[in-house]
N, C-alpha and C positions, 0 to 999 in steps of 0.2 A: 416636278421638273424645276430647275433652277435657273433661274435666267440673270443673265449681267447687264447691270445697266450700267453704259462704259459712260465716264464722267472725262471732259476734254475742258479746255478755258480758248487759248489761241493757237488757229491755223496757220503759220507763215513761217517766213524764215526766222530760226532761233537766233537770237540775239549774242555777242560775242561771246565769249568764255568768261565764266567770270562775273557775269551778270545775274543781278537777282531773282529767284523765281525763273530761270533760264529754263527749266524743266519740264514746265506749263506751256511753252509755245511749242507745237511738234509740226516738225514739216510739212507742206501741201503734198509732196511727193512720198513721203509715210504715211499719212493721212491716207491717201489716195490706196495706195496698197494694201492699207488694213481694210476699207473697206471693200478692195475687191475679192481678200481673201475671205470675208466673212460670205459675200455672194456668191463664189468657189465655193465654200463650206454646204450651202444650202441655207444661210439664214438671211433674216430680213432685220434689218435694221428700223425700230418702231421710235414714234415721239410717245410721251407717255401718255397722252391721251387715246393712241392707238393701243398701245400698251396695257388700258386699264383691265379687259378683258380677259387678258392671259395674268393679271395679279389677282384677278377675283377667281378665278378658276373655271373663266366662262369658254377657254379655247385653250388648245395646247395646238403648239407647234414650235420650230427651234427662230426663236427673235430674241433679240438683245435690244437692249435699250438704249438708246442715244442724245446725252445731255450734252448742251454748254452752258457755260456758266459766263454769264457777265454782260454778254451782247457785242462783241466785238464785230470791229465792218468785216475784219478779214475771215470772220467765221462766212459772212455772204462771198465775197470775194472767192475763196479757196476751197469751202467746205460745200457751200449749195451745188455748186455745176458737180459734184462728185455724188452729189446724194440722190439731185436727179437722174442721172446718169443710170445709176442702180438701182434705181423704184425705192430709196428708202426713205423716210421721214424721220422728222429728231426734235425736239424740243430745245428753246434754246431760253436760257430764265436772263428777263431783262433787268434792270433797275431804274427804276420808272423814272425817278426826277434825274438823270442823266443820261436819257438819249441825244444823241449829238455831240455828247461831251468827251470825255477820259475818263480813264480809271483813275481816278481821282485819290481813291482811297490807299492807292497804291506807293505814292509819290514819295510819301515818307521813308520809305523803305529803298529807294532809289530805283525803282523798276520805271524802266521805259513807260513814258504814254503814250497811250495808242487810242484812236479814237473807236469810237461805239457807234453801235448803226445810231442813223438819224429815223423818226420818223417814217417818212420815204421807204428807208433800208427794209426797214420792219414790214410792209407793208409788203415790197418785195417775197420777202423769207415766205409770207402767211399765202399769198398768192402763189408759190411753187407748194403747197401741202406741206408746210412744217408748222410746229406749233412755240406760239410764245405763253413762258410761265415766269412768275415772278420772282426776284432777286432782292424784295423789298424796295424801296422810296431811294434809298441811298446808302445801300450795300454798308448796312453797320454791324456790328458786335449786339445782336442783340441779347446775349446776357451781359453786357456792359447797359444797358437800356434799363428805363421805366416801365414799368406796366404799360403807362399810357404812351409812350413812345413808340413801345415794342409793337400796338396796338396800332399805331399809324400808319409805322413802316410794314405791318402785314397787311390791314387793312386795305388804307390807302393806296399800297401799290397796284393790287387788283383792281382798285377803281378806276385811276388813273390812267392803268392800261387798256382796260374795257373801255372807257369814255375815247381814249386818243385812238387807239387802232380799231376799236368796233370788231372785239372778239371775248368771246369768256377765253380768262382765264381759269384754269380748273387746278394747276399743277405749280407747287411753291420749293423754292429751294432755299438752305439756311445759309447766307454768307459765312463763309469761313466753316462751313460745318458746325457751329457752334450753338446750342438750344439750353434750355431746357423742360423740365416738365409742362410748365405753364406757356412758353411759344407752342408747345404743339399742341394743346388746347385753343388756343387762340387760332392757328393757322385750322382746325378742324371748326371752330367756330365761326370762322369766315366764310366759311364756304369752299374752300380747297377741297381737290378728291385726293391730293397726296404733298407730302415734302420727300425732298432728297434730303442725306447726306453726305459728309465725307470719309464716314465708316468702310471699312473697306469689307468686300464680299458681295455673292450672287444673292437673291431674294428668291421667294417663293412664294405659293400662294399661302394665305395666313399668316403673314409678317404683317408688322404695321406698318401701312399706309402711310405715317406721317412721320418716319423716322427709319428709309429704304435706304440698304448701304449701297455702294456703287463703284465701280472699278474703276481709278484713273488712269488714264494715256496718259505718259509722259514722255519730251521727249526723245530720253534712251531709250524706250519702251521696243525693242527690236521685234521684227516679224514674228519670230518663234517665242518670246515671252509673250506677247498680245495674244497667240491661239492657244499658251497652257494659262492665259488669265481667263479666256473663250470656254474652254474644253474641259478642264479639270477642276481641280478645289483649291489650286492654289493660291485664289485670294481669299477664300474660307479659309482656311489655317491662318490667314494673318486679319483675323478678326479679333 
């Protein structure tokens, strides 16, 4: 059985016409509705630590899997009171040396900043039953990186976030979708049980673990394209 794990960045109001990355922020009130239609549907919305079971082939049932990417506060703000609402959990991959801060990485590109949970936030998230994985140290290019760089930012981030929030982390995501051979050796030598990317498609059991494609919301992403990205193959054909 195939399962989609839906990939999201920001929940709030999208930013003007026109604006960079405009795509990536999908409204509280779409948000809201996507996931009530998936609980309509009969499925459960899983963090991938819940998730691991049904990638190993230890359970079947109909879940999808639920990432953010980055740590935004509005993901707490807008996204948690919908998820507890629904019994569902999600994963949300942080970037350790910039809780509290901005998307920093962003800025050059002219994209709004927007602040990122603090500490606090985080701590929040963990305490309603969701789970934090990492985003590396400081959300870089790591095939733009060193070995030892690339080392830190996978490393380190886990440490970091284990030490500050007092949780394993088990579950890594690649900034920008971007790897190659050697991050995911590194990210499996760390000690991670998975990475995301920004491959698009459902997964199955016997996929690898460190290299999971995953369906983005964006968003236009209207009701009726979100349940044939749900239902059908149509993010498979555009792999």
């Amino acid at each position: 059985m195939k399962i989609p794990i839906l990939m999201y960045h920001q929940i709030d109001a999208p930013p003007p016409r026109g604006a960079s990355l405009r795509g990536l922020v999908v409204s509280p009130t779409s948000f809201g509705r996507q996931m009530a239609l998936l609980k309509l549907l009969g499925y459960r919305c899983l963090s991938m630590h819940d998730l691991e079971p049904y990638l190993q082939g230890k359970k079947q049932g109909k879940v999808v899997g639920l990432t953010f990417d980055d740590g935004y506060q509005n993901n707490l703000q807008y996204a948690l009171p919908v998820l507890v609402k629904n019994g569902f959990t999600a994963t949300c991959y942080a970037v350790s040396n910039a809780m509290g801060g901005s998307n920093s990485w962003d800025k050059h590109l002219g994209i709004a900043q927007k602040p990122l949970m603090t500490v606090e936030n985080w701590l929040v998230w963990l305490s309603n039953g969701m789970e934090v994985g990492s985003h590396t140290r400081h959300h870089v290019d790591l095939t733009k990186s060193t070995a030892e760089q690339a080392l830190d930012e996978i490393k380190g981030s886990k440490q970091e976030l284990q030490t500050t929030l007092g949780c394993e982390i088990r579950h890594f995501c690649y900034p920008y979708g971007w790897y190659s051979a050697e991050h995911r050796q590194l990210i499996q030598l760390a000690g991670y049980i998975s990475a995301t990317t920004t491959q698009r498609g459902r997964v199955q059991e016997g996929d690898d673990m460190y290299t999971l494609k995953r369906i983005m919301v964006a968003r236009a992403t209207h009701l009726g394209l979100f349940a044939a990205k749900i239902l059908s193959n149509y993010e498979d054909r555009r792999t």
